[in-house]
C-alpha positions in Angstrom: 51.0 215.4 211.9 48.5 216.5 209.4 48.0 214.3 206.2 49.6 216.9 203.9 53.1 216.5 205.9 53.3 212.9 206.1 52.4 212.3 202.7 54.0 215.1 200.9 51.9 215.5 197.6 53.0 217.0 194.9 50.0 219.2 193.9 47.1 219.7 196.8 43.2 220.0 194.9 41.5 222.6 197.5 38.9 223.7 194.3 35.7 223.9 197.1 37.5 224.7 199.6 38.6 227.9 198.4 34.8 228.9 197.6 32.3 231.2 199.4 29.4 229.7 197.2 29.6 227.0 194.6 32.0 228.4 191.8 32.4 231.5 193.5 35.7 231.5 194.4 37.2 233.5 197.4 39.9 235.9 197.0 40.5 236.3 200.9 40.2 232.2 201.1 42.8 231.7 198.6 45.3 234.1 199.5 45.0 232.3 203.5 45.8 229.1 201.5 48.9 230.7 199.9 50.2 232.2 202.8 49.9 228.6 205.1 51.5 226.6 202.2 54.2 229.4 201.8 54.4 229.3 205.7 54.9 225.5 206.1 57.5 225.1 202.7 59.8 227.9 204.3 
């Protein structure tokens, strides 16, 4: 079970994680972010 399911946070902060180079963020890294949270709400 990963973190994010057992604790079920209201808001997630994935700032870095989302960048290619500091901020520099990543339109292709965002948009996989999206689609996995979509993915694991529906």
């Amino acid at each position: 079970m990963l973190p994010i399911q057992r604790f079920q946070p209201y808001g997630v902060d994935v700032s870095s994680s989302v960048e290619t180079a500091p901020r520099i963020k990543s339109y292709e890294k965002m948009s996989e972010f999206i689609e996995a949270a979509r993915a694991r709400d529906a």
